[in-house]
KOLDREN-594573 format. One record per residue (C-alpha): residue number from 1; residue in three letters; z negated, x, y. Coordinates in Angstrom, 2 decimals, padded with zeros to 5 digits. Layout:
% KOLDREN-594573
+-----+-----+---------+---------+---------+
:   i :  aa :       z :       x :       y :
+-----+-----+---------+---------+---------+
: NUM : ALA :       Z :       X :       Y :
...
+-----+-----+---------+---------+---------+
This chain:
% KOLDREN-594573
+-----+-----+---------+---------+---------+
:   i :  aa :       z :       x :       y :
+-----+-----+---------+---------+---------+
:   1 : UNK :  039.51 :  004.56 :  037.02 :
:   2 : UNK :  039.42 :  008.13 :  037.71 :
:   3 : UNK :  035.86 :  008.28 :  037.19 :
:   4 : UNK :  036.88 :  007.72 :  033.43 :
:   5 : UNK :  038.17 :  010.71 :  033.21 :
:   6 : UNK :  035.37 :  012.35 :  034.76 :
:   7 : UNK :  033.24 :  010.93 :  032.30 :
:   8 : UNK :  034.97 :  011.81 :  029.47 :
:   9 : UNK :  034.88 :  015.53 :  030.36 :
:  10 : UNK :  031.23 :  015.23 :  030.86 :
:  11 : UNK :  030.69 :  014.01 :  027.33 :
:  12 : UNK :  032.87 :  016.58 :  025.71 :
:  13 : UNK :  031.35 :  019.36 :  027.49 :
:  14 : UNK :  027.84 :  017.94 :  026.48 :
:  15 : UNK :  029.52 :  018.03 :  022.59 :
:  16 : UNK :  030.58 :  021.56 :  023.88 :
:  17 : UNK :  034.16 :  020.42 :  022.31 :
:  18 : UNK :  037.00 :  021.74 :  023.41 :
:  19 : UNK :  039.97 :  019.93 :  024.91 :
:  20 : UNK :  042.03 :  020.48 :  021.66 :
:  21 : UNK :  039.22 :  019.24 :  019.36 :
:  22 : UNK :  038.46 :  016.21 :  021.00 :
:  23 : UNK :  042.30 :  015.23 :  021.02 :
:  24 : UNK :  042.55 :  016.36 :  017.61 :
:  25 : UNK :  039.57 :  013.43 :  016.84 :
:  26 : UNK :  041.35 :  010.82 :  019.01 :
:  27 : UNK :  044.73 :  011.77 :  017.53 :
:  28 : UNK :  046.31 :  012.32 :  021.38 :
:  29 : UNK :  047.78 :  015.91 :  022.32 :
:  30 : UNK :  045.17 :  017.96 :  024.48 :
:  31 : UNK :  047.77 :  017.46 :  027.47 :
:  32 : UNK :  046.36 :  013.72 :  027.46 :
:  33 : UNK :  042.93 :  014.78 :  027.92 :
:  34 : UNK :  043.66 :  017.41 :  030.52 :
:  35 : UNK :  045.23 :  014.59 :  032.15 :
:  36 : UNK :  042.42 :  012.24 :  031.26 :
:  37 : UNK :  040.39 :  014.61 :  032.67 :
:  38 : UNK :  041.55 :  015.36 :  036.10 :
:  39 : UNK :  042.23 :  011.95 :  037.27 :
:  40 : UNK :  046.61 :  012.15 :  036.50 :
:  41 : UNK :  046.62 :  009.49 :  033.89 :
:  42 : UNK :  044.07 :  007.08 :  031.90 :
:  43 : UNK :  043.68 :  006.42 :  028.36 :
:  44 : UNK :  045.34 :  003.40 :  026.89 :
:  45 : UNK :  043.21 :  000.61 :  026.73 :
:  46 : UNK :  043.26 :  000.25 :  023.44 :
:  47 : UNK :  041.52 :  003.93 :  023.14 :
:  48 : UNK :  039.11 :  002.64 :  025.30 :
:  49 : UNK :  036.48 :  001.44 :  022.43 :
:  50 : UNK :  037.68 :  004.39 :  020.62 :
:  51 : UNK :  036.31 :  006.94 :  022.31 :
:  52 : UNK :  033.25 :  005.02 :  023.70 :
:  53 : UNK :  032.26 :  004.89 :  019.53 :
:  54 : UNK :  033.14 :  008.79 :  018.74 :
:  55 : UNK :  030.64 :  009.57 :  021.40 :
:  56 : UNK :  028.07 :  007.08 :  020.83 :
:  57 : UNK :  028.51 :  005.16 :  023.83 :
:  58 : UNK :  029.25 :  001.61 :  025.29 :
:  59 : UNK :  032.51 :  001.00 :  027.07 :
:  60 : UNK :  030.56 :  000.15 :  030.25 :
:  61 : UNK :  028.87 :  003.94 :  029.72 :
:  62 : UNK :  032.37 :  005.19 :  030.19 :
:  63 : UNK :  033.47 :  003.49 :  033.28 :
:  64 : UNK :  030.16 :  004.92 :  035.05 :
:  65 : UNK :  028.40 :  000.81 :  035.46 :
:  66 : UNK :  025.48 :  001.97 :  033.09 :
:  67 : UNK :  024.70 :  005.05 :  034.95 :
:  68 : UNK :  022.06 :  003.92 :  037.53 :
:  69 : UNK :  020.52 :  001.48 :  035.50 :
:  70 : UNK :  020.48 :  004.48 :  032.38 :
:  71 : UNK :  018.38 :  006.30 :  035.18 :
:  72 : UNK :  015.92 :  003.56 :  035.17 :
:  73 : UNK :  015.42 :  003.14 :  031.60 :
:  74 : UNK :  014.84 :  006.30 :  031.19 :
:  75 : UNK :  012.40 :  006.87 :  033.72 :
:  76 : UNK :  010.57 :  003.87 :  031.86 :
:  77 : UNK :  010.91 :  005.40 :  028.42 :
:  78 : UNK :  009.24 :  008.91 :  029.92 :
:  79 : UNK :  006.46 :  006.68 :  031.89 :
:  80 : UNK :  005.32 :  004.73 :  028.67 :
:  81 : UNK :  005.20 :  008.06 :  026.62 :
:  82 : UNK :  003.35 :  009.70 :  029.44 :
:  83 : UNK :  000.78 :  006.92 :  029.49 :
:  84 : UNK :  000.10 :  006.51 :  025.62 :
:  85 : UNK :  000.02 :  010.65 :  025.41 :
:  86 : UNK : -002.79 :  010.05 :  028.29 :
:  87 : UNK : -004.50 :  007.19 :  026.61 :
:  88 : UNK : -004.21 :  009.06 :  023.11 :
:  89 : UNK : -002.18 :  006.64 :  021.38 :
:  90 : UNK : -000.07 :  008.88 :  019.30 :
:  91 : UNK :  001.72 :  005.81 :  017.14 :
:  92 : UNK :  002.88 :  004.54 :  020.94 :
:  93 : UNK :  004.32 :  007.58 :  022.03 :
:  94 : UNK :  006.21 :  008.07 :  018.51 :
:  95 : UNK :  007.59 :  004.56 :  018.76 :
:  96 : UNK :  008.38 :  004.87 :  022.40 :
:  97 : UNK :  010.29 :  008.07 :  021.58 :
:  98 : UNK :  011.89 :  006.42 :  018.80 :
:  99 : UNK :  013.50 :  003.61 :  021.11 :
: 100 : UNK :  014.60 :  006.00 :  023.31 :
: 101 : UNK :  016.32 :  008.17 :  021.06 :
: 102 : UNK :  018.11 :  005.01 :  019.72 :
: 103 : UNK :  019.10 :  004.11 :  023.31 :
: 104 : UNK :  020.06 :  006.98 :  024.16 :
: 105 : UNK :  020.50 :  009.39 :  021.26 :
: 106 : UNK :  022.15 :  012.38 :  023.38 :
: 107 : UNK :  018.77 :  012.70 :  025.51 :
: 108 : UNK :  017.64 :  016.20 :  024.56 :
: 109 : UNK :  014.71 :  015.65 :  026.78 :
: 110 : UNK :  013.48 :  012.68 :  024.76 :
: 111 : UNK :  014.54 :  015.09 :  021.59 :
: 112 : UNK :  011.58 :  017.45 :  022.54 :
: 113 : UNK :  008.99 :  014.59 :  023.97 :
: 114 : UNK :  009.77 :  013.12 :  019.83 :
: 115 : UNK :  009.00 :  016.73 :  018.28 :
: 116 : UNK :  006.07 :  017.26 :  020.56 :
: 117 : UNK :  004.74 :  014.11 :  019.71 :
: 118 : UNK :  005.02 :  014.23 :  015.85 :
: 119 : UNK :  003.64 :  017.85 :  015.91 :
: 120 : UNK : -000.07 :  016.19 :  016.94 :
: 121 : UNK :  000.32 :  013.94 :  014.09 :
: 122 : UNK : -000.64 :  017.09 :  011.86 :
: 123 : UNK : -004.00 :  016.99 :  013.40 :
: 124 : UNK : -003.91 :  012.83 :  013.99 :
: 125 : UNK : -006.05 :  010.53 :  011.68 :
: 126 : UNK : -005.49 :  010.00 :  008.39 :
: 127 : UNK : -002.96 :  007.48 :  008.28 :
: 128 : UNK : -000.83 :  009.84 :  010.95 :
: 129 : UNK : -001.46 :  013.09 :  008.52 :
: 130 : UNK : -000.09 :  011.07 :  005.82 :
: 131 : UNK :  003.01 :  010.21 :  007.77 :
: 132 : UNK :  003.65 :  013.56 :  008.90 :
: 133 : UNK :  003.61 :  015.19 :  004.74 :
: 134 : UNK :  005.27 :  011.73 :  003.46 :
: 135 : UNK :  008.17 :  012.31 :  006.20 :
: 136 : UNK :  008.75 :  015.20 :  006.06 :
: 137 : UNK :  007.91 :  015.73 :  010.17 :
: 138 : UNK :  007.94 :  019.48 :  009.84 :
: 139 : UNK :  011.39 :  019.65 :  009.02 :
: 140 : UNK :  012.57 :  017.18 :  011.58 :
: 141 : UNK :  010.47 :  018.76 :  014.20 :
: 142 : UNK :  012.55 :  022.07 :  013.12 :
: 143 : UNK :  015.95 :  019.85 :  013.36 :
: 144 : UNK :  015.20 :  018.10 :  016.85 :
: 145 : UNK :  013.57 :  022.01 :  018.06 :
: 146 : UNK :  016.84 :  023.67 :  017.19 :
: 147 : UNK :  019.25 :  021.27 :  019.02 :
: 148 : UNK :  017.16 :  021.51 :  021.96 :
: 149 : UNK :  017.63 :  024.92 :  022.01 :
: 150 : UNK :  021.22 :  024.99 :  021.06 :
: 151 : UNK :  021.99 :  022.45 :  023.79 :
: 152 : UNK :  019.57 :  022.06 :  026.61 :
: 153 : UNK :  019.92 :  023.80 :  029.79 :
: 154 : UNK :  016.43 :  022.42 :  030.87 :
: 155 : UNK :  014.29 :  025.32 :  030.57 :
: 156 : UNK :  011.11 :  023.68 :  030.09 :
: 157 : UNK :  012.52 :  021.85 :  027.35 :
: 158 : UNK :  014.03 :  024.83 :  025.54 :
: 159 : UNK :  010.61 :  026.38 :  026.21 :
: 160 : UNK :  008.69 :  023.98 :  024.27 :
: 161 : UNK :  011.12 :  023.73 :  021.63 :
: 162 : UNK :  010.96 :  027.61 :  020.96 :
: 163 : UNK :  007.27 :  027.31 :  020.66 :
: 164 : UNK :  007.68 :  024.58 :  017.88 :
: 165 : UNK :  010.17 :  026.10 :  016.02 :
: 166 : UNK :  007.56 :  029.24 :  016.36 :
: 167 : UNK :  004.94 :  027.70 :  014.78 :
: 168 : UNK :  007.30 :  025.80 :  012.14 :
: 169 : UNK :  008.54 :  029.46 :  011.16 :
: 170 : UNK :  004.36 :  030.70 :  010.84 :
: 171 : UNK :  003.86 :  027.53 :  009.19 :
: 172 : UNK :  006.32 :  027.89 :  006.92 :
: 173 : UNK :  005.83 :  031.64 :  005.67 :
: 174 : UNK :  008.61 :  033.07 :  007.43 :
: 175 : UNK :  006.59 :  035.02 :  010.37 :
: 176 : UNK :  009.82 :  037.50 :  010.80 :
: 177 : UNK :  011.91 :  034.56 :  012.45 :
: 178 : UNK :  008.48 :  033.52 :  014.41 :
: 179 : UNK :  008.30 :  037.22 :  015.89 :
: 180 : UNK :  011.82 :  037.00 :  016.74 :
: 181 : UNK :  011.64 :  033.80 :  018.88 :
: 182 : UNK :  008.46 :  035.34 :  020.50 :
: 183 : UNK :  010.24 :  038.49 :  020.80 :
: 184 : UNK :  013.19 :  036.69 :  022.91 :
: 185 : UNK :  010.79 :  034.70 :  024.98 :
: 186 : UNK :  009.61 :  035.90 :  028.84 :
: 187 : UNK :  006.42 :  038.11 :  029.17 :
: 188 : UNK :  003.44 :  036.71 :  031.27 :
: 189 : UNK :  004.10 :  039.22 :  033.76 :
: 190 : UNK :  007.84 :  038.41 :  034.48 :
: 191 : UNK :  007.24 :  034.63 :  033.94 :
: 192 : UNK :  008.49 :  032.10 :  036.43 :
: 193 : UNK :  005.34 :  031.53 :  037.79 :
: 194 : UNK :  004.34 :  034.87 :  038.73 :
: 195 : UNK :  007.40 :  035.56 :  039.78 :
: 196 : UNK :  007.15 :  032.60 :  042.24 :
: 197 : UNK :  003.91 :  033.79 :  043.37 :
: 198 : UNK :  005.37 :  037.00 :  044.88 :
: 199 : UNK :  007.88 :  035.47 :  046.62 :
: 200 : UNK :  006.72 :  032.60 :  048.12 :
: 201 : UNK :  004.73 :  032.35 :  051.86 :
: 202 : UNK :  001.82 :  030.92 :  053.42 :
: 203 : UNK :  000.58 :  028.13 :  051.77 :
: 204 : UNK :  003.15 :  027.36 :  048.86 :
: 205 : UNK :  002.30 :  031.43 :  048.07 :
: 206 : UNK : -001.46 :  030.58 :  048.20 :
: 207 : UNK : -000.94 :  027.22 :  045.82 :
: 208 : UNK :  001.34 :  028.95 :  043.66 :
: 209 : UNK : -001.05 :  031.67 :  043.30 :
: 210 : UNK : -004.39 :  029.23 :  042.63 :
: 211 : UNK : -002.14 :  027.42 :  040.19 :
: 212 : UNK : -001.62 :  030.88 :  038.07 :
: 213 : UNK : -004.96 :  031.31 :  038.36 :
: 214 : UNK : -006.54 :  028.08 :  036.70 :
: 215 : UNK : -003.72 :  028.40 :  034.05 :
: 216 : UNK : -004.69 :  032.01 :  033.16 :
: 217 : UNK : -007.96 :  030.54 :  033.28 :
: 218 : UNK : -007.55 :  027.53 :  030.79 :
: 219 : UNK : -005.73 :  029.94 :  028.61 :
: 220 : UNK : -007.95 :  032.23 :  028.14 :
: 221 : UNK : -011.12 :  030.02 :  027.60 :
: 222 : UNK : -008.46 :  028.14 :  024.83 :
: 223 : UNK : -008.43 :  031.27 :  023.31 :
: 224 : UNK : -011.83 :  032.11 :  022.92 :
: 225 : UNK : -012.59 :  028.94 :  021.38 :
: 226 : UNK : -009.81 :  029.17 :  019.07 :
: 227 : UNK : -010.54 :  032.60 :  017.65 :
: 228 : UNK : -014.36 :  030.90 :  017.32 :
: 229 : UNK : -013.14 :  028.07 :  015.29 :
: 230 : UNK : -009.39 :  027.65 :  014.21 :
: 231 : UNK : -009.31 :  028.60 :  010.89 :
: 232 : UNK : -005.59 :  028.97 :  011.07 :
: 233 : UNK : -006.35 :  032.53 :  013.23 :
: 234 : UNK : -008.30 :  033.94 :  010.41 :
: 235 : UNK : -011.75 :  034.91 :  012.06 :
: 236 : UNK : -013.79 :  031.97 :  011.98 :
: 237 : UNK : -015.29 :  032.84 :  008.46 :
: 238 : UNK : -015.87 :  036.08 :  009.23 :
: 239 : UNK : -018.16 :  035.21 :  012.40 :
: 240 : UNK : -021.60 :  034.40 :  012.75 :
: 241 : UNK : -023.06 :  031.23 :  014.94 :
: 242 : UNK : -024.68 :  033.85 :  016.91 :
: 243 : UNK : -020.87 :  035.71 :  017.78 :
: 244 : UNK : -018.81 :  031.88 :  017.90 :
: 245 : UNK : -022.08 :  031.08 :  020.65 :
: 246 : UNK : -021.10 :  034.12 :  022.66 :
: 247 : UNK : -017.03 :  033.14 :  023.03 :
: 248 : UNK : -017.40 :  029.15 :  023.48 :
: 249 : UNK : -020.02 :  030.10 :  026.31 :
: 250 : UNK : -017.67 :  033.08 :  027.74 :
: 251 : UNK : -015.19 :  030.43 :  027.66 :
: 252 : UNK : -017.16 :  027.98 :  029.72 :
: 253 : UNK : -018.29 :  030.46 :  032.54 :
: 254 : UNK : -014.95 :  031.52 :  032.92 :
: 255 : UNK : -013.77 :  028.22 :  034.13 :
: 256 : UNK : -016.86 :  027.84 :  035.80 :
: 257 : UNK : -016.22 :  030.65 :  037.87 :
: 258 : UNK : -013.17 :  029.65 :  039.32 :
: 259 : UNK : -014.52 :  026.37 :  039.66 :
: 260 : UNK : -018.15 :  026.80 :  040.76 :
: 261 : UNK : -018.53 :  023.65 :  042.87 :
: 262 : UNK : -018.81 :  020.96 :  039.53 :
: 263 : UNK : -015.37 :  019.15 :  040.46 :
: 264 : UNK : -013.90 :  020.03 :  037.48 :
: 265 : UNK : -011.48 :  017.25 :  036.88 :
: 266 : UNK : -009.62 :  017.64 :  033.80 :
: 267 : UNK : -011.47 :  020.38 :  033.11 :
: 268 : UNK : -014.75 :  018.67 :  032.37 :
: 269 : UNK : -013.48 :  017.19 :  029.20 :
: 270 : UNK : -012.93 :  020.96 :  028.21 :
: 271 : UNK : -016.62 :  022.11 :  029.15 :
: 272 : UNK : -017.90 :  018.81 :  027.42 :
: 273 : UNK : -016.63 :  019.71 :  023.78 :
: 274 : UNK : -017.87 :  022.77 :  024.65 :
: 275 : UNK : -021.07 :  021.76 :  024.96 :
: 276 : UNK : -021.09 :  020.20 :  022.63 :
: 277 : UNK : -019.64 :  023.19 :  020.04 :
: 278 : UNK : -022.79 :  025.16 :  021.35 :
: 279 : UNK : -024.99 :  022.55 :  019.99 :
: 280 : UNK : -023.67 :  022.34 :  017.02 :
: 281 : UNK : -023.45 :  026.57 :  016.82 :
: 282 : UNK : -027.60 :  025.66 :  017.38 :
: 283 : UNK : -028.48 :  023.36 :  014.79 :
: 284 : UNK : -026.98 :  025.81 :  012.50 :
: 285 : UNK : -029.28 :  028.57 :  013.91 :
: 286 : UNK : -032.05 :  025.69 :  013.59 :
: 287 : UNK : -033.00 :  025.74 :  016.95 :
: 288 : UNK : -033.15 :  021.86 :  017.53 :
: 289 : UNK : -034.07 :  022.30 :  021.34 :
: 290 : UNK : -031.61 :  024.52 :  022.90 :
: 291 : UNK : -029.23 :  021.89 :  020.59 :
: 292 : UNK : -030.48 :  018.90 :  022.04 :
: 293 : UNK : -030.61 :  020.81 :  025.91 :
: 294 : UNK : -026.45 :  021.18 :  025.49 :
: 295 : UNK : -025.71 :  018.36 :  024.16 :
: 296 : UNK : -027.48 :  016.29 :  027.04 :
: 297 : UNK : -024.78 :  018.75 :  028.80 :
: 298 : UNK : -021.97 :  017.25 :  026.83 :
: 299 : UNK : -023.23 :  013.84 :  027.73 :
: 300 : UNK : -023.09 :  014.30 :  031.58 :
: 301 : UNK : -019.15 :  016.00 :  031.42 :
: 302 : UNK : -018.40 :  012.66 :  029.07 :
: 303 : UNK : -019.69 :  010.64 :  031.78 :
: 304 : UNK : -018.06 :  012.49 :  034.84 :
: 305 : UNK : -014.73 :  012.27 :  033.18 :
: 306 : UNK : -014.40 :  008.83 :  031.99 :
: 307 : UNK : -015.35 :  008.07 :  035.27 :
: 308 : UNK : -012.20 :  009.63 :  036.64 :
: 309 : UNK : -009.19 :  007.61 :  037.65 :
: 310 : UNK : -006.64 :  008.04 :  035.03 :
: 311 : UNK : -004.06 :  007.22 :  037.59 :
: 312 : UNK : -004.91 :  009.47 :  040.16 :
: 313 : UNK : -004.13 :  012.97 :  041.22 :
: 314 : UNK : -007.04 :  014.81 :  042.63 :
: 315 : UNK : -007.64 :  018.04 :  044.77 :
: 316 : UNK : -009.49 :  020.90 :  043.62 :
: 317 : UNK : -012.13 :  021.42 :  046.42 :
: 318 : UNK : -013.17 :  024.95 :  044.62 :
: 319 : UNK : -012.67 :  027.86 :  047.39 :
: 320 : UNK : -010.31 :  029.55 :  044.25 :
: 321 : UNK : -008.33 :  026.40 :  043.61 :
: 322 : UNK : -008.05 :  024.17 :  046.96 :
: 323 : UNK : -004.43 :  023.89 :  047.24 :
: 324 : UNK : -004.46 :  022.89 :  043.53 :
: 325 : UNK : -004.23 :  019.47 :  041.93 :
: 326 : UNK : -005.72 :  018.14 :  038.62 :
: 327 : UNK : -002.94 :  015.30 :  037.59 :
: 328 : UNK : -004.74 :  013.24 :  035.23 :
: 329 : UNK : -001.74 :  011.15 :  034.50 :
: 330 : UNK : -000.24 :  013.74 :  032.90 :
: 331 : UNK : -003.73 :  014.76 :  030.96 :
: 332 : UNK : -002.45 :  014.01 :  027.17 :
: 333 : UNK : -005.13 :  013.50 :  024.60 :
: 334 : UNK : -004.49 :  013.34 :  020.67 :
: 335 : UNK : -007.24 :  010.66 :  019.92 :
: 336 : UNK : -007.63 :  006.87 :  021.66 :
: 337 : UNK : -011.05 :  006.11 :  022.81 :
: 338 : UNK : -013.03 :  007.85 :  026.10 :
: 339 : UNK : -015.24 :  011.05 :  025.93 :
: 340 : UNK : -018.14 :  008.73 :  025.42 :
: 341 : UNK : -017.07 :  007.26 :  022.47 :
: 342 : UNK : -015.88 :  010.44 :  020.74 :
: 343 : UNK : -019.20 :  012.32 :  021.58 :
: 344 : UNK : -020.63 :  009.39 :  019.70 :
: 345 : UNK : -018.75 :  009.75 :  016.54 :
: 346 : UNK : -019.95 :  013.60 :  016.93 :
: 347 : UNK : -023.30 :  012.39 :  017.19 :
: 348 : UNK : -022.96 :  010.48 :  013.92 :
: 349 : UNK : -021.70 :  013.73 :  012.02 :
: 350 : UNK : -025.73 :  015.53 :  012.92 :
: 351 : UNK : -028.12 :  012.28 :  012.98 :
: 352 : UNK : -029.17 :  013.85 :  009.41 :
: 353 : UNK : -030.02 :  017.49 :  010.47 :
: 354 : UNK : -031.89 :  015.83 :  013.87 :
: 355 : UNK : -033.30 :  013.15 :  011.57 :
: 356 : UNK : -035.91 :  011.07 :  013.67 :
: 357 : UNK : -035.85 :  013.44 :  016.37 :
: 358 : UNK : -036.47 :  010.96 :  019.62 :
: 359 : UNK : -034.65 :  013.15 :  021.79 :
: 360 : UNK : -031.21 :  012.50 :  019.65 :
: 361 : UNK : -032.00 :  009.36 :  018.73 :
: 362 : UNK : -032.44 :  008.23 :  022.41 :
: 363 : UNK : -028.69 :  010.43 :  022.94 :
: 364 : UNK : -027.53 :  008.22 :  020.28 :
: 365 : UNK : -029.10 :  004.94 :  021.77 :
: 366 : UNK : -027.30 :  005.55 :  025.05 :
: 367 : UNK : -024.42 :  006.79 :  023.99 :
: 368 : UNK : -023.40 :  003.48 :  021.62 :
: 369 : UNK : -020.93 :  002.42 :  019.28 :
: 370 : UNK : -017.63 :  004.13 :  019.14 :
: 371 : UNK : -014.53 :  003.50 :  017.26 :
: 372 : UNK : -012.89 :  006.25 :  016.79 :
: 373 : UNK : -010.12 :  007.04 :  013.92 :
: 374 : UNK : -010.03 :  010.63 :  013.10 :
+-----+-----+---------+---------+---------+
């Protein structure tokens, strides 16, 4: 029975109660739960179901018999939303998250998997847009953010959360409170990861080190492309095709430098949309060839990763990256369908600038049907 007591402290800590506000809610003196606590005395039995319902829990929760099999569930929730992030299923992950946030309501983890996940429905398909304005999903994003942050000691978590609640702030107009988080937030240069990269040896110092490097990498070719085409940074309208052409291929040939043998992995979906910006950046310069040349390159990285196992971890064979791992488990998408498919429904948006051009039209042939919902 002791471990009752043990329990109960751990849920009052996670309310971050106090010992005299928790008997003040159970109408006991805080000398009961001290005793409680450290395994002198147990609760009456009839205060059992009491206490199990102020925090949310069942009886068998207290006594520890849930614990293991908690574990398991929870592993299953985080499993399921991994595999409908990876599959782009974004009304799978939201409903998985929802179930576990019923079962298990205190999960702060599962808090910041639910506000991650209704964040993409901004940029989902139609019926997820409208489901994101109709519910309001910016302000519970801002809710679920701030008790992360309040409550988590799981860095990563907190991490994330501060970058929604960021955005929610620019979003929203208020761009002091978004410099502040920023502002209170680790520089590059001191992160964790570089920090682990000077003081680890031998190989985990080498793997560390690659790892920092493909990041920085995929960072800064995100960037590029963004400042090319997110209207939400503000340059977009002010640049030619000619200057957008210049970043998306800087971005490419940055990746492709630190991976200059073609095993790109989860990278090649990245170089594909590329491609397949720079033909479109083309056919708005009206130069139908050197549109149709890239997005035959498009067509090949669609290929090579759709091919890939979507279950399978593989090892960067790149002399800058060959103690580093491309997890394509964990390779979320925002949009369910493969690369094929959605360089098809591309295809669709230029067959009237290419017209009865047989070099598209053959593209289009090969490529097929798709059904995506954007």
């Amino acid at each position: 029975m002791n471990n009752l007591g043990t329990k109960i402290k751990e849920l009052r800590v996670a309310e971050n109660l106090t010992q005299e506000k928790l008997a003040e809610e159970l109408n006991v003196s805080f000398q009961s739960i001290s005793r409680w606590e450290n395994g002198i005395s147990t609760p009456d039995i009839s205060l059992i179901p009491v206490i199990a319902r102020y925090f949310g829990v069942s009886t068998d929760h207290l006594f520890g018999l849930e614990d293991e099999e908690s574990e398991i569930t929870k592993s299953e929730f985080e499993q399921r939303y991994l595999n409908f992030r990876k599959d782009g299923d974004l009304d799978g992950a939201y409903e998985v998250m929802l179930e576990a946030r019923k079962m298990f309501p205190r999960d702060l983890h599962f808090c910041t998997n639910l506000a991650e996940v209704m964040d993409l429905f901004e940029g989902g398909n139609s019926m997820q847009v409208s489901l994101y304005r109709d519910k309001n999903f910016s302000e519970q994003i801002r809710m679920l953010c701030q008790r992360v942050v309040d409550e988590s000691k799981d860095e990563t978590d907190r991490s994330k959360a501060l970058a929604l609640l960021s955005t929610y702030y620019m979003k929203s107009g208020n761009t002091n409170e978004a410099i502040k988080i920023a502002n209170s937030m680790t520089d590059i240069l001191h992160s964790k990861e570089v920090l682990l990269g000077e003081i680890l040896s031998g190989n985990d110092k080498k793997k560390q080190l690659q790892d920092n490097i493909l990041n920085m990498a995929n960072y800064i070719s995100d960037i590029l492309v963004k400042i090319a085409f997110q209207k939400e940074y503000g340059f977009t309208t002010s640049m030619s095709p000619e200057e957008k052409l210049a970043y998306i291929e800087a971005a490419n040939t940055i990746l492709m430098i630190i991976i200059p043998d073609g095993n790109y992995f989860e990278y090649s979906r990245k170089l594909g949309w590329n491609y397949r910006r720079i033909a479109e950046l083309y056919t708005m310069m009206d130069q139908k060839d050197k549109a149709i040349e890239y997005l035959l390159k498009a067509e090949k990285m669609a290929a090579y990763y759709d091919s890939l196992d979507k279950e399978k971890v593989y090892k960067f064979t790149s002399p800058f990256c060959d103690l580093a791992t491309s997890d394509m488990t964990r390779n979320g998408k925002y949009f369910s369908g493969t690369e094929t498919e959605m360089l098809s429904y591309r295809l669709d948006e230029l067959k009237e600038y290419f017209g009865d051009n047989e070099h598209f039209n053959k593209l289009r042939k090969r490529m097929g049907e798709n059904h995506i919902n954007i």
